[in-house]
DRENGUGU-732692 format. One line per field, with one value per residue (C-alpha): residue number from 1; residue in three letters; x, y, z. Coordinates in steps of 0.05 Angstrom, whole numbers, plus 5000, padded with zeros to 4 digits. Layout:
N
tortor	NUM;...
lumti	Ala;...
xx	X;...
yy	Y;...
zz	Z;...
END
This chain:
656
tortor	1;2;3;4;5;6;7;8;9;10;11;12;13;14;15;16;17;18;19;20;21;22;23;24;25;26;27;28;29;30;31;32;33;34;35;36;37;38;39;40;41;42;43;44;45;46;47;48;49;50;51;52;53;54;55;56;57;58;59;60;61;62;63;64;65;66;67;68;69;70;71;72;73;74;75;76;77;78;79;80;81;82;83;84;85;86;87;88;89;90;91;92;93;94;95;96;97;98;99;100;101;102;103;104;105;106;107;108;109;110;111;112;113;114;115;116;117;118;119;120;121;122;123;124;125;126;127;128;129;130;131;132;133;134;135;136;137;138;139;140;141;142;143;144;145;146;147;148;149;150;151;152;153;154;155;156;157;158;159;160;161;162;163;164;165;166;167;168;169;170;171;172;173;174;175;176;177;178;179;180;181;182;183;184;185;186;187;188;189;190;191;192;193;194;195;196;197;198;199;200;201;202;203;204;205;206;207;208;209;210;211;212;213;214;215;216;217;218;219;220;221;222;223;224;225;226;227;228;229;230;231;232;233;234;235;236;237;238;239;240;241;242;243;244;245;246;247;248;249;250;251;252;253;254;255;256;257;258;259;260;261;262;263;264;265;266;267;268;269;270;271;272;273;274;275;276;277;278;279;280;281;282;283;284;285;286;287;288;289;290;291;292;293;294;295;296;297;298;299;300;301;302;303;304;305;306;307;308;309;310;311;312;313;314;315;316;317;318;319;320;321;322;323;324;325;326;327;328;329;330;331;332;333;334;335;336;337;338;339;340;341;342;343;344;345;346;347;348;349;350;351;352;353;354;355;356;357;358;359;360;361;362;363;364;365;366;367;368;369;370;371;372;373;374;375;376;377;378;379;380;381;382;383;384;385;386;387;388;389;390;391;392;393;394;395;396;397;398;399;400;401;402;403;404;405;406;407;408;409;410;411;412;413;414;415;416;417;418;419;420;421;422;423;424;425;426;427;428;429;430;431;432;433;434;435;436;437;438;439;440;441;442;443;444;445;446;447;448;449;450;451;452;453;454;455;456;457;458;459;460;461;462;463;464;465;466;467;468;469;470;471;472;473;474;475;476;477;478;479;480;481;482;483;484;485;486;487;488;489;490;491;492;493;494;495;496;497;498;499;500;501;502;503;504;505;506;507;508;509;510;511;512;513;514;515;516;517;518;519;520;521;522;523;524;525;526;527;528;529;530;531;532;533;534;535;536;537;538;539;540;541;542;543;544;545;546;547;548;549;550;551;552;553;554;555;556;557;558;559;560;561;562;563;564;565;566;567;568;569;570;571;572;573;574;575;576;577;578;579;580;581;582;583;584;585;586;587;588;589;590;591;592;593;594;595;596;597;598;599;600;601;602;603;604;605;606;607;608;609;610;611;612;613;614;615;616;617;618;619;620;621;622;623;624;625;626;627;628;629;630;631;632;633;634;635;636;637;638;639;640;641;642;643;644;645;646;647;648;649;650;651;652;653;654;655;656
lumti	Unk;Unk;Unk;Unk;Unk;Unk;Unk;Unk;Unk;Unk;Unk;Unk;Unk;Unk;Unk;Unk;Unk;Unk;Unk;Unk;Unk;Unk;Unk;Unk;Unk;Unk;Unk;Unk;Unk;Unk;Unk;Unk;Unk;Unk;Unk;Unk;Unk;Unk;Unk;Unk;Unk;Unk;Unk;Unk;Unk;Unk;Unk;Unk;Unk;Unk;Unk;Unk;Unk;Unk;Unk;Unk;Unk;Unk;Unk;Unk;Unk;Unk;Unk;Unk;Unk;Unk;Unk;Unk;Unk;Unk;Unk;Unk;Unk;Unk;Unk;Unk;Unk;Unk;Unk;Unk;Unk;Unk;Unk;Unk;Unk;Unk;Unk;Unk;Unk;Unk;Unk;Unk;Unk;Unk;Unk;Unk;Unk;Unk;Unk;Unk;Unk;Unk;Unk;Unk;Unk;Unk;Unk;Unk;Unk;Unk;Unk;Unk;Unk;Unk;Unk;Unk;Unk;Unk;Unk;Unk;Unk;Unk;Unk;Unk;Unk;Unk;Unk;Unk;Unk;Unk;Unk;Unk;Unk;Unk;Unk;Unk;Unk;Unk;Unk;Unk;Unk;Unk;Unk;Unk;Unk;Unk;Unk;Unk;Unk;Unk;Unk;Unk;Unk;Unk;Unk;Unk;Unk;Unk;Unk;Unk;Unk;Unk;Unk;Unk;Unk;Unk;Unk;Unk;Unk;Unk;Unk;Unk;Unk;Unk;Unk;Unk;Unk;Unk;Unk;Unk;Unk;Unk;Unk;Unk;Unk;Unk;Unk;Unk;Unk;Unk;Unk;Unk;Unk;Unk;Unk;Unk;Unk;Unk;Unk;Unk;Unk;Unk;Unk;Unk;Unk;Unk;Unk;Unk;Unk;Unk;Unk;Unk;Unk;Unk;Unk;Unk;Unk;Unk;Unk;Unk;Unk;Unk;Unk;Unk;Unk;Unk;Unk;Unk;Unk;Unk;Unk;Unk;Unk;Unk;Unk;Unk;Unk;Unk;Unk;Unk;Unk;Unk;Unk;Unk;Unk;Unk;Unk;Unk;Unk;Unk;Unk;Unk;Unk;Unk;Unk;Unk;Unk;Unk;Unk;Unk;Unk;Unk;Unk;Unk;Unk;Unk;Unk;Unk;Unk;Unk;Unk;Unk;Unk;Unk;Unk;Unk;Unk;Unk;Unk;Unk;Unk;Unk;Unk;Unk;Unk;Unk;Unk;Unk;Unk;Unk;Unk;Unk;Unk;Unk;Unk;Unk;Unk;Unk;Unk;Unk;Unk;Unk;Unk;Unk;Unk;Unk;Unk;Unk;Unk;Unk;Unk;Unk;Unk;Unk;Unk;Unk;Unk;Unk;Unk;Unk;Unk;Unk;Unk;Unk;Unk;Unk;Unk;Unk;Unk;Unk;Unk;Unk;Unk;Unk;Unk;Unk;Unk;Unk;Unk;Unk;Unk;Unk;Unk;Unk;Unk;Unk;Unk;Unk;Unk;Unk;Unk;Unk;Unk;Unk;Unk;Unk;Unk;Unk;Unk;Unk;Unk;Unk;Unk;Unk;Unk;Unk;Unk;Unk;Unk;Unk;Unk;Unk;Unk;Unk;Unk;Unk;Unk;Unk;Unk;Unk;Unk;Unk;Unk;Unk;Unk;Unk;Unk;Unk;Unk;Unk;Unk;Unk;Unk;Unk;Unk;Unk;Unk;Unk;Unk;Unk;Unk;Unk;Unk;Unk;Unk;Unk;Unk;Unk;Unk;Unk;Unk;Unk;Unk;Unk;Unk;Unk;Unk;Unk;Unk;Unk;Unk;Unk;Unk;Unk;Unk;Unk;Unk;Unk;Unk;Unk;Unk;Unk;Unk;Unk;Unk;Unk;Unk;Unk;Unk;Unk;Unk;Unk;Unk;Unk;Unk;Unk;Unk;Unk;Unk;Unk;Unk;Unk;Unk;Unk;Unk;Unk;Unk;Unk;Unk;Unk;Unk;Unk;Unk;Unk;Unk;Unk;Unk;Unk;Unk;Unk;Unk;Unk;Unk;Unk;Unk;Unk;Unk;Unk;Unk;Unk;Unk;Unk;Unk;Unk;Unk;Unk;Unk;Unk;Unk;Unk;Unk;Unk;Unk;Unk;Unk;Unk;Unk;Unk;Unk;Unk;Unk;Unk;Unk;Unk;Unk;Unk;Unk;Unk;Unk;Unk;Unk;Unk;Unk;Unk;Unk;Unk;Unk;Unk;Unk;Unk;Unk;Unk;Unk;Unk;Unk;Unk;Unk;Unk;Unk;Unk;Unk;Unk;Unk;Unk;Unk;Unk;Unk;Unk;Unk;Unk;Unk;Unk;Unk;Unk;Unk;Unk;Unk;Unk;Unk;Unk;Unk;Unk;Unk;Unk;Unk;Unk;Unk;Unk;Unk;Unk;Unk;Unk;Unk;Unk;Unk;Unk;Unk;Unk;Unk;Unk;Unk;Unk;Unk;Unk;Unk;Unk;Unk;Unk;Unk;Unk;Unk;Unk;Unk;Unk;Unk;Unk;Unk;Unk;Unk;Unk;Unk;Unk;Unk;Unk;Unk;Unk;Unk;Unk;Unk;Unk;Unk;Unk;Unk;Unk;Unk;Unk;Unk;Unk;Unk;Unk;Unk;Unk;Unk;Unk;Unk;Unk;Unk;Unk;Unk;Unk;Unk;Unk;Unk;Unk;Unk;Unk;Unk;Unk;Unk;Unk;Unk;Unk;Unk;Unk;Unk;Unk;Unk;Unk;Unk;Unk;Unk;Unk;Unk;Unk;Unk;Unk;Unk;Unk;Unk;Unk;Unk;Unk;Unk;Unk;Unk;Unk
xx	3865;3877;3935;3979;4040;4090;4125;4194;4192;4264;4298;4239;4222;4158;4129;4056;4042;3982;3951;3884;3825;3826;3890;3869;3806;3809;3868;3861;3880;3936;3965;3962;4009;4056;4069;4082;4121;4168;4165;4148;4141;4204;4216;4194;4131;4157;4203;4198;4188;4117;4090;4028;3971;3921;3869;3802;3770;3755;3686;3722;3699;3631;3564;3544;3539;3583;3634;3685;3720;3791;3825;3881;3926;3990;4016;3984;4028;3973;3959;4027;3994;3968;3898;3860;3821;3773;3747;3694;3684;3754;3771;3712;3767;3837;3806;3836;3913;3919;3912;3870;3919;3978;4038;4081;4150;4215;4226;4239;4304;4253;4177;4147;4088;4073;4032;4002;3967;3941;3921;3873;3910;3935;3997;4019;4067;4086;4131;4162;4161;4189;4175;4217;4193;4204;4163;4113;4106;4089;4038;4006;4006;3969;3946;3895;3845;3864;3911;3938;3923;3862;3923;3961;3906;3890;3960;3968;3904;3946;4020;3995;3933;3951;3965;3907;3852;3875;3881;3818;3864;3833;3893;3911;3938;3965;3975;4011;3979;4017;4077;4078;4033;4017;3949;3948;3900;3899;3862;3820;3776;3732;3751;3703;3745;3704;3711;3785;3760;3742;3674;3665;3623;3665;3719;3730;3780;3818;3835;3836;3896;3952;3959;3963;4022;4055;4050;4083;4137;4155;4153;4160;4113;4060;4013;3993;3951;3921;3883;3870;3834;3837;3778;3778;3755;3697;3642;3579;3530;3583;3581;3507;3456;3400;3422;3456;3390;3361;3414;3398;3325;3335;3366;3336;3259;3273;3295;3368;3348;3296;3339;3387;3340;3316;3371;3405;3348;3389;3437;3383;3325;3285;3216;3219;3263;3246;3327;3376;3450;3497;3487;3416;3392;3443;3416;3340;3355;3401;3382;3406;3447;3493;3560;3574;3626;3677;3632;3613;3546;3542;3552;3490;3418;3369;3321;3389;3401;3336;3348;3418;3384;3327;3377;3425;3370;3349;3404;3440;3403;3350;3385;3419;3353;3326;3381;3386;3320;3269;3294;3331;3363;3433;3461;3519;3547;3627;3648;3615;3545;3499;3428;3438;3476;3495;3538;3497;3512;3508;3528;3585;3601;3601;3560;3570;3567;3624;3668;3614;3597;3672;3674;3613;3578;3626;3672;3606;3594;3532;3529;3533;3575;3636;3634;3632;3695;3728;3717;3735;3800;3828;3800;3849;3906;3897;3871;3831;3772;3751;3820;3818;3754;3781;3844;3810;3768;3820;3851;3801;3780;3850;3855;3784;3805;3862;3919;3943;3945;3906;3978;4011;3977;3973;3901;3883;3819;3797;3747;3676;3658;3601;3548;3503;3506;3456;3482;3503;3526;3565;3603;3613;3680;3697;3694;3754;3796;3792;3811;3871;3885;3876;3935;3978;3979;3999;4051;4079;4079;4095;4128;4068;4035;4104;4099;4023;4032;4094;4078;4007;3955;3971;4048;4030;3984;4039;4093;4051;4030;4110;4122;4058;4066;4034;3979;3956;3964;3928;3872;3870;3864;3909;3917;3890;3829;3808;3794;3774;3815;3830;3904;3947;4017;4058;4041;3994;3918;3862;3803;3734;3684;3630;3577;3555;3568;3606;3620;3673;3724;3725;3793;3794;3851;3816;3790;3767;3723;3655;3680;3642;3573;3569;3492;3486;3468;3486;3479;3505;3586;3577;3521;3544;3613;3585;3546;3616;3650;3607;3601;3676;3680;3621;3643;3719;3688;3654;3715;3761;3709;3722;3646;3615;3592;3526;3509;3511;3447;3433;3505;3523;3468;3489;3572;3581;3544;3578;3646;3622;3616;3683;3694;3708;3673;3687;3658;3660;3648;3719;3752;3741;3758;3820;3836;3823;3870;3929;3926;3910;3975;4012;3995;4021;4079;4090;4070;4009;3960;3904;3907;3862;3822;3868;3824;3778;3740;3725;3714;3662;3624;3613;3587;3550;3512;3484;3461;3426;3387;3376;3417;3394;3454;3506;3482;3488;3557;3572;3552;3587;3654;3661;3729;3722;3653;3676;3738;3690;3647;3706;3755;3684;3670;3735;3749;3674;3708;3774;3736;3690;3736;3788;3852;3907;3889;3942;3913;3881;3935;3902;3958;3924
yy	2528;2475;2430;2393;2335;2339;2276;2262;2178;2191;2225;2199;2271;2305;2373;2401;2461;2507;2550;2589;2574;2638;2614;2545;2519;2445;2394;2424;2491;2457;2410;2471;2510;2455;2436;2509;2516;2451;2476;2403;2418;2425;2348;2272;2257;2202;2240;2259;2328;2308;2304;2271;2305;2268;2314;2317;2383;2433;2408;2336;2318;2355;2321;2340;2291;2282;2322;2266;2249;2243;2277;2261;2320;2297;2313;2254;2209;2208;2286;2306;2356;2368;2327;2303;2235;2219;2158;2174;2167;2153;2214;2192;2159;2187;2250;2238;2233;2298;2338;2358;2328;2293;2313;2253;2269;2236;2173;2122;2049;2005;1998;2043;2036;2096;2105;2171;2181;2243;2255;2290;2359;2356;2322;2285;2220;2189;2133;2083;2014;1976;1916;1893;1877;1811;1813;1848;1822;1751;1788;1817;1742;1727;1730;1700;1692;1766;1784;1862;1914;1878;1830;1879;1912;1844;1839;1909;1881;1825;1855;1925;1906;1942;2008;2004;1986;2030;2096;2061;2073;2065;2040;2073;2023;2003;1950;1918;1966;2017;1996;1964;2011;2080;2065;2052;2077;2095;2049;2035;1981;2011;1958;1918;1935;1880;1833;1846;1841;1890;1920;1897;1944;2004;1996;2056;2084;2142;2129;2173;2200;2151;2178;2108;2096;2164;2142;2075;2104;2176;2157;2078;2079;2015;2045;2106;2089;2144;2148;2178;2213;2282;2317;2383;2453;2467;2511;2489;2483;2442;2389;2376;2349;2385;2458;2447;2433;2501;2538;2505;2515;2592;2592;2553;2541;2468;2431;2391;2319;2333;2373;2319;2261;2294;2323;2246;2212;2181;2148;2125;2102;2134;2108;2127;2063;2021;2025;2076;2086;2092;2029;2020;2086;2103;2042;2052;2125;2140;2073;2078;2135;2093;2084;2002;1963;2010;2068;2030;2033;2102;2077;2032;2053;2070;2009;1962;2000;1995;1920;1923;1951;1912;1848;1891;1914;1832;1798;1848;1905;1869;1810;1864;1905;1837;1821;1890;1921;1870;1811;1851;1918;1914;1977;2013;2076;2099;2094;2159;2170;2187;2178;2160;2099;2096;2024;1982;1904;1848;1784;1823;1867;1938;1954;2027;2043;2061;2006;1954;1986;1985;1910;1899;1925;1964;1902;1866;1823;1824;1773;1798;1752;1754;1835;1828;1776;1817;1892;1852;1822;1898;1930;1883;1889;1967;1989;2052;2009;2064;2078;2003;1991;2029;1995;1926;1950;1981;1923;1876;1918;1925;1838;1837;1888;1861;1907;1859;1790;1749;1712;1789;1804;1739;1725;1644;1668;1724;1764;1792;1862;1863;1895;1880;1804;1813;1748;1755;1684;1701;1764;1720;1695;1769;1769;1705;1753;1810;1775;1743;1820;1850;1795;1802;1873;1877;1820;1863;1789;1812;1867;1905;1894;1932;1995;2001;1991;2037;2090;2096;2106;2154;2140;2075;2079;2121;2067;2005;2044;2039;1971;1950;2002;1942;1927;2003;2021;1957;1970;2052;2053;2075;2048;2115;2114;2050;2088;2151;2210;2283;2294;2335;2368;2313;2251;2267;2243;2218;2173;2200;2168;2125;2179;2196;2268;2321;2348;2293;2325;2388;2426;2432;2431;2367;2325;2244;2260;2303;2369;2379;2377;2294;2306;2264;2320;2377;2444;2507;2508;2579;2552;2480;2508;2554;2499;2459;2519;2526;2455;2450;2511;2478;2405;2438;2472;2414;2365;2426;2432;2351;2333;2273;2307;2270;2312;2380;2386;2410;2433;2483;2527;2538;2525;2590;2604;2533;2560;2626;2585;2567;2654;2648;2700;2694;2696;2622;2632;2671;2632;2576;2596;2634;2566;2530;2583;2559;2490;2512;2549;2485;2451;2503;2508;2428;2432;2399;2445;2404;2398;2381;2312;2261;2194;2192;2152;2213;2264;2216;2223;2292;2279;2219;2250;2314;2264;2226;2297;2314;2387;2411;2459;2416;2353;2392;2414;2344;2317;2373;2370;2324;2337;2415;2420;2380;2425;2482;2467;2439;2505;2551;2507;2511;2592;2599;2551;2593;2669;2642;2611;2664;2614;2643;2658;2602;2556;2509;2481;2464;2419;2392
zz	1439;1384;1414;1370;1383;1337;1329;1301;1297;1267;1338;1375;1406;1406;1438;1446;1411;1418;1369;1381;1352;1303;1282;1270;1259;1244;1218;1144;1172;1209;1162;1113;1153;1184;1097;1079;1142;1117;1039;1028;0956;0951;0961;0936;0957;1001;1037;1103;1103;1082;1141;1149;1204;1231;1264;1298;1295;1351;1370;1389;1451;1446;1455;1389;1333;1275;1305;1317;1247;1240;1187;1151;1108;1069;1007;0954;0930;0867;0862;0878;0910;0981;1001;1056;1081;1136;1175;1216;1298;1303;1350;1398;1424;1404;1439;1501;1486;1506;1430;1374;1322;1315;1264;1242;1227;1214;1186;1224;1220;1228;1229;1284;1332;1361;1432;1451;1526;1547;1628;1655;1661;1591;1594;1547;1535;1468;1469;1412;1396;1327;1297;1240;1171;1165;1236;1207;1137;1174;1212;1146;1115;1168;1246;1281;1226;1193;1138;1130;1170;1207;1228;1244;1293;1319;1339;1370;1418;1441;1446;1472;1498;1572;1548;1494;1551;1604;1550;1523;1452;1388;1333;1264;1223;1146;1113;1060;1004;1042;1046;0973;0930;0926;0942;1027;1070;1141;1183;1235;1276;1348;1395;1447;1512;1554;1495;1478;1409;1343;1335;1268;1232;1259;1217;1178;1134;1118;1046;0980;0959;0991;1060;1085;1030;1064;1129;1110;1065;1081;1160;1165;1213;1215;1277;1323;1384;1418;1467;1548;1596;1572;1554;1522;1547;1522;1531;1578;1514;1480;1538;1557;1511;1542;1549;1480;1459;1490;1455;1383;1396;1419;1346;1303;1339;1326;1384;1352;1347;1304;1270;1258;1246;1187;1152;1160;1137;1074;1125;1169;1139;1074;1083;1004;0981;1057;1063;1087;1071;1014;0991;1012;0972;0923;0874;0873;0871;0815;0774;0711;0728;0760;0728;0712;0685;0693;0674;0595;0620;0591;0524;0518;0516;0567;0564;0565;0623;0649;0644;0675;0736;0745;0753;0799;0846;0846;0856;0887;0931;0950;0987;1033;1045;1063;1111;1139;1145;1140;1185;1230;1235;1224;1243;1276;1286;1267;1335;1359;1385;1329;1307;1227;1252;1181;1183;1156;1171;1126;1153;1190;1135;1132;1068;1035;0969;0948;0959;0943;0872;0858;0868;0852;0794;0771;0750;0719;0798;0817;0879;0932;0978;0926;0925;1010;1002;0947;0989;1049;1026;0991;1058;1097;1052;1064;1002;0978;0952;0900;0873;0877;0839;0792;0778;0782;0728;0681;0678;0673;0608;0584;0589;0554;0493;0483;0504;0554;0562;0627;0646;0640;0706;0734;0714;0696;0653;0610;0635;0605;0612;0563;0593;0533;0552;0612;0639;0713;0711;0650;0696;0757;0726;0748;0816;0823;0768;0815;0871;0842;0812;0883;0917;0853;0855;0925;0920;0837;0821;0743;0706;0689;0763;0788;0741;0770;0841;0844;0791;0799;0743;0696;0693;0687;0625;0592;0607;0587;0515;0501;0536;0488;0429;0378;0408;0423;0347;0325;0369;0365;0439;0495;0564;0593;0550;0588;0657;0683;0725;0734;0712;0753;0732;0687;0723;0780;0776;0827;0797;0822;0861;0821;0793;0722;0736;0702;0776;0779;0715;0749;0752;0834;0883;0915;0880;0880;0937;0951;0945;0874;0847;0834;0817;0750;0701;0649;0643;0607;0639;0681;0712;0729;0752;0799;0837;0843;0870;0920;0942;0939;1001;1039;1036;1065;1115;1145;1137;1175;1228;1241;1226;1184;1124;1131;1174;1130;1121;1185;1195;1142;1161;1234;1235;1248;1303;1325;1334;1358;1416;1410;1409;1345;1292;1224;1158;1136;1057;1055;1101;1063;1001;1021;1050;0987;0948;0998;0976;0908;0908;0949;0887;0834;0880;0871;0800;0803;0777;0739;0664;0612;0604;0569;0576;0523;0569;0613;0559;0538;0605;0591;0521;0545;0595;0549;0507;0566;0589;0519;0527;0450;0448;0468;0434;0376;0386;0409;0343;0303;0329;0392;0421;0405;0444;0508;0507;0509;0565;0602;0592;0609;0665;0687;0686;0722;0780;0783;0780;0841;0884;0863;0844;0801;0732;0714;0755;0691;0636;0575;0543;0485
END
């Protein structure tokens, strides 16, 4: 049975319910049904009807790796429409309060902490605490060497710090991002229980979309901590390494940790590059591939390219693969058991792509203790650092075009975003803008800072092409046309994670995350599409099922015969993409269906990257007619993604 507390911090009441597993099989499922169940479209997005699940997935407690994320469903306070966020390893821990997920509820007078035990027989406790803000505003200033949400975890060690080490509780927390932005993310630091201390390394974050932001503002609630001594019931294969291992064998004829060493290699260590991880592979695989300085990279040639890279891999890789791999090995795990121990530590910093190309060479930085200070500093205000890379980077453009002015958005210098300079020392000026951008954001300290950290992107752009109506005609370019995102409904959007890839404009329910084809390259539409579609039902399979999508290689293959162990038999292909169609139709309900690209910024990244493979049909359209040919591939794209995962036929808008 998948067990679920739901919690009303406005009454302070909660009760357990059960649901079996061929009702529900994983927190997607689950926070699926509790939002239709509360017609949550039918409300603001910071209300509190939307609820906001936090879920492990039915294999939680198992001995089998990967299989301990925590997942996060709320309606997006970006999309507008429903979405979902992980951290991983998180419910090694939480586990053992007694449920599979969590549903916050209610909103509560002042500033909640939430506690959630679970015993041994199943029983389960929650009780409240509050803090006010003013209380907890000093705390996010700072505490004990911390600002944000780190502070606000440190303090929850040394004010709760009974009930966390006897439940041996790991803490969900926000920060000010959450509270002040749309942009918060959930988040979370595995604690040393000997130590009374963090495990730094194992912080890990539950972040696209907002969810922190919901939590913050649709529940006023600052922290859950969960933990206990119950442990699921599980089957006997699903508890014992070693017979778990005679049943994978019996299936597969591979024994299951070599299995999972290999399909993890990436995360681990690729003898290929002599580094392993996001970070550590992404750069000396996808080279010139890689989208820089806020994706303008695309517009300059290969061999400048070529050159761009050679000084990032320099001055930028190699110092961490030095640090990492050759002097010592560096590495940690989420919080859960696992052989990819894909954290990867430099000088106490966890280093994963991602968040380190969005403040790194993605804003023009290419030193690599000012992107760790910079990622460090938006991770502890409780930031989503891609949505934040992002936004650094639009506006650091928008300063260096023209469209706004430094002292506008509390800058003291004007930036450089010329990628054409090939001067790193020339760029560093960058790295002090964005941090004074990433504090002034938080803190709205000027007009145009407020319409951006309370309206999010899109609305934004629209509102600051009135506010700067001159400057936009003189120069021919709008505010949107400066960054990249999928728009949804009138004002909804979600900026996509950092790869050259067509896979990223797709019209899909979920979007900003992995659920695509991200591969930089082109094809013919139909045949591009179709690989998206089915990526998009794999990747939500895996995220339902509570696993670490690193692990998929191995994974996808056999999840099936995983929760037949569970007795569950289903076909996984349908289930998934009838699941998809219910959020798909969340999303019409909430009129946030996805319409057609209005950046010219991102209809350029499908031009641009025909013209980097050299497609001979498409270039030629491309050079015919430009906007007629990406609205082409994008609509035939588009209805190949709707016929396969069978949405409504009036799923895509084409508005323009």
């Amino acid at each position: 049975m998948y067990r679920v507390a739901r919690i009303d911090v406005g009454n302070k009441k909660y009760y357990v319910k059960e649901y079996p597993f061929k009702e529900v099989l994983g927190p997607i499922d689950l926070g699926v049904k509790l939002h239709y169940e509360l017609e949550s479209w039918k409300y603001d997005v910071f209300d509190p009807h939307n609820v906001l699940v936090l879920g492990a997935g039915p294999f939680a407690g198992s001995i089998i790796f990967g299989s301990h994320r925590i997942v996060a469903v709320f309606r997006s306070p970006e999309t507008k429409g429903l979405h979902f966020a992980a951290m991983g390893g998180a419910a090694y821990k939480i586990i053992g309060c007694g449920v599979h997920a969590i549903s916050i509820e209610g909103f509560s007078s002042n500033p909640a902490i939430v506690m959630i035990e679970g015993g041994d027989q199943g029983n389960v406790k929650v009780s409240f605490d509050h803090i006010s803000m003013d209380e907890l505003e000093k705390i996010f200033k700072g505490y004990e060497g911390y600002i944000g949400a780190f502070a606000l975890e440190r303090y929850l060690i040394d004010h709760y710090w009974d009930f966390i080490y006897r439940t041996k509780a790991r803490p969900i927390v926000v920060g000010p991002a959450a509270f002040k932005t749309i942009y918060g993310a959930l988040v979370s630091i595995d604690i040393d229980y000997n130590k009374k201390t963090f495990i730094h390394g194992r912080e890990d974050f539950a972040a696209r979309g907002g969810g922190g932001s919901v939590l913050a503002r649709a529940h006023n609630v600052a922290a859950i901590i969960a933990g206990g001594t119950w442990r699921p019931s599980l089957p006997e294969q699903l508890r014992d390494l070693a017979k778990f291992n005679e049943y994978f064998k019996r299936l597969t004829g591979v024994d299951f940790i070599t299995t999972v060493n290999k399909a993890v290699v990436k995360y681990r260590y690729d003898e290929s590059v002599k580094a392993g991880g996001t970070f550590g592979v992404n750069y000396p695989h996808y080279r010139e591939l890689v989208p820089l300085f806020n994706y303008n990279s695309m517009y300059v040639p290969k061999y400048t390219r070529h050159k761009l890279v050679e000084i990032l891999l320099e001055r930028f890789w190699s110092p961490f693969v030095e640090e990492t791999f050759v002097k010592k090995k560096s590495w940690e795990t989420c919080g859960e058991p696992c052989p990819a121990a894909c954290k990867k530590i430099w000088r106490g910093k966890k280093v994963d792509y991602e968040p380190f190309n969005a403040m790194g060479p993605f804003i023009g930085v290419l030193d690599l203790n000012m992107v760790a200070r910079n990622v460090d500093i938006g991770d502890q205000l409780g930031y989503d650092l891609i949505t934040l890379g992002h936004l650094t980077a639009w506006i650091l453009e928008a300063v260096y075009k023209g469209l706004l002015k430094p002292e506008e958005v509390g800058l003291k210098d004007m930036p450089n975003l010329d990628p054409l300079a090939l001067n790193p020392e020339l760029w560093m000026k960058n790295a002090e803008l964005a941090k004074e951008f990433i504090i002034n954001l938080v803190e709205k300290r000027t007009d145009v800072l407020k319409i951006i950290a309370e309206k999010g992107i899109r609305a934004a752009a629209k509102e600051l092409n009135k506010m700067f109506k001159d400057r936009v005609e003189a120069s021919r370019v709008k505010f949107e046309d400066l960054i990249i995102y999928v728009p949804y409904g009138e004002d909804g959007y979600i900026t996509p994670t950092f790869y050259w890839s067509p896979g990223v404009l797709m019209p899909l329910a979920i979007s900003g995350k992995y659920l695509t084809n991200y591969t930089p390259t082109f094809s013919e539409p139909e045949d591009f599409a179709k690989t998206v579609a089915i990526r998009a039902v794999k990747e939500l399979l895996v995220e339902n099922a509570g696993f670490c999508r690193f692990h998929r290689g191995w994974l996808e293959k056999y999840l099936s015969d995983l929760y037949k162990l569970l007795g569950v038999e289903v076909d996984l292909d349908n289930y998934g993409r009838e699941l998809y169609r219910k959020i798909a139709q969340y999303n019409i309900n909430t009129r946030a269906k996805p319409t057609y690209l209005e950046s010219e910024k991102a209809k350029d990244l499908i031009y641009s990257i025909a013209l980097e493979f050299c497609n001979i049909n498409w270039v030629h359209k491309f050079l015919t007619n430009r906007e007629e040919a990406i609205k082409e591939w994008w609509i035939r794209a588009s209805k190949t993604v709707v016929e396969y995962l069978g949405l409504p036929q009036n799923w895509i808008e084409i508005t323009q």
